[in-house]
C-alpha positions as CSV (number, residue, x, y, z in Angstrom):
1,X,0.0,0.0,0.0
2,X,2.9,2.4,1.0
3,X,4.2,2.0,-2.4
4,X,1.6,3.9,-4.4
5,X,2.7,7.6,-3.8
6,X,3.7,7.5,-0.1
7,X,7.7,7.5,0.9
8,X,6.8,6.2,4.4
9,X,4.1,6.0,7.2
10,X,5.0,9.4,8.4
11,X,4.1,10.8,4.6
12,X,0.7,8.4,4.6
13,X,-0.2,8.9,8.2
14,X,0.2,13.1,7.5
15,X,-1.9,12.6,4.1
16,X,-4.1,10.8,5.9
17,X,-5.4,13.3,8.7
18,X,-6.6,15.9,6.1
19,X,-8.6,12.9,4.7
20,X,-12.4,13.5,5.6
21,X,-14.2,10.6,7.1
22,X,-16.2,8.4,4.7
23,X,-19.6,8.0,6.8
24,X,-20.2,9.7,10.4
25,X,-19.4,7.3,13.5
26,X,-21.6,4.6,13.8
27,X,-23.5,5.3,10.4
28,X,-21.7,2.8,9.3
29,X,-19.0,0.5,9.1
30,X,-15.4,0.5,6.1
31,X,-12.4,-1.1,7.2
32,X,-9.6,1.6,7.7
33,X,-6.1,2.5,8.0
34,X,-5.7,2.2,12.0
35,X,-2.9,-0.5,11.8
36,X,-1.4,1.9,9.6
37,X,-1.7,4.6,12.1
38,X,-0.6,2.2,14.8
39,X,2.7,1.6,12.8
40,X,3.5,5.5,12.7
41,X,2.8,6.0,16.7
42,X,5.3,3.1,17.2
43,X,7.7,4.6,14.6
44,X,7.7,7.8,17.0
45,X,7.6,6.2,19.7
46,X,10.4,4.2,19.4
47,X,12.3,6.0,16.8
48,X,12.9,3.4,14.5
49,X,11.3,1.9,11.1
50,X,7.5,0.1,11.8
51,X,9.7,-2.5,10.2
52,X,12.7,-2.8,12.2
53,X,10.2,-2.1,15.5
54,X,8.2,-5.6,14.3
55,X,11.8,-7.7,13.8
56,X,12.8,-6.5,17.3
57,X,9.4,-7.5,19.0
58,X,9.4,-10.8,17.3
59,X,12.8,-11.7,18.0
60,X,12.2,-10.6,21.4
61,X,13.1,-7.3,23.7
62,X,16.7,-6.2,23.0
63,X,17.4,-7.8,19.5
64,X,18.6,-4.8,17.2
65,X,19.9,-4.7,14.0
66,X,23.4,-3.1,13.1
67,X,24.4,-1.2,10.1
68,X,25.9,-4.5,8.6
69,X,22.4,-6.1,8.9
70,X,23.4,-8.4,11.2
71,X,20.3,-9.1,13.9
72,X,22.5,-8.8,17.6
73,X,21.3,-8.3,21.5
74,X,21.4,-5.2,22.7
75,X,25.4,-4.7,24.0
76,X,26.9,-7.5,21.8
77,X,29.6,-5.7,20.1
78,X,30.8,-8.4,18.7
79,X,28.5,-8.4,15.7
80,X,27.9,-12.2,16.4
81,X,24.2,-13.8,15.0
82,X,22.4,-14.5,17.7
């Protein structure tokens, strides 16, 4: 979805707002863009890619990815795999 015309969530998510709703609330129902919205507010929150946030919390609290994209714990400066 990101692909057509957006760069990134922050560009859909900003896009987005200005978008007027479709119906009023509880007029009726269209599925929406929320877990798109929820990937921006972790982006901020965590300051890192939606993407690189999901690897992390899959592969668990602390696992990070390095500039050689090689996953590693949080403190292994070794570089090692995991």
């Amino acid at each position: 979805m990101l692909s057509i015309g957006f760069r990134n969530l922050e560009d859909f998510t900003n896009r987005l707002a200005k978008v007027p709703l479709r119906f009023h609330p509880g007029d009726a129902y269209a599925y929406g863009f929320s877990t798109d919205v929820l990937g921006r507010v972790i982006e901020v929150v965590t300051g890192e890619t939606h993407g690189k946030s999901a690897v992390s919390c899959m592969l668990g609290l602390g696992a990070v990815e390095d500039d050689n994209g090689v996953l590693q714990k949080a403190g292994d400066a070794h570089g090692t795999r995991p």
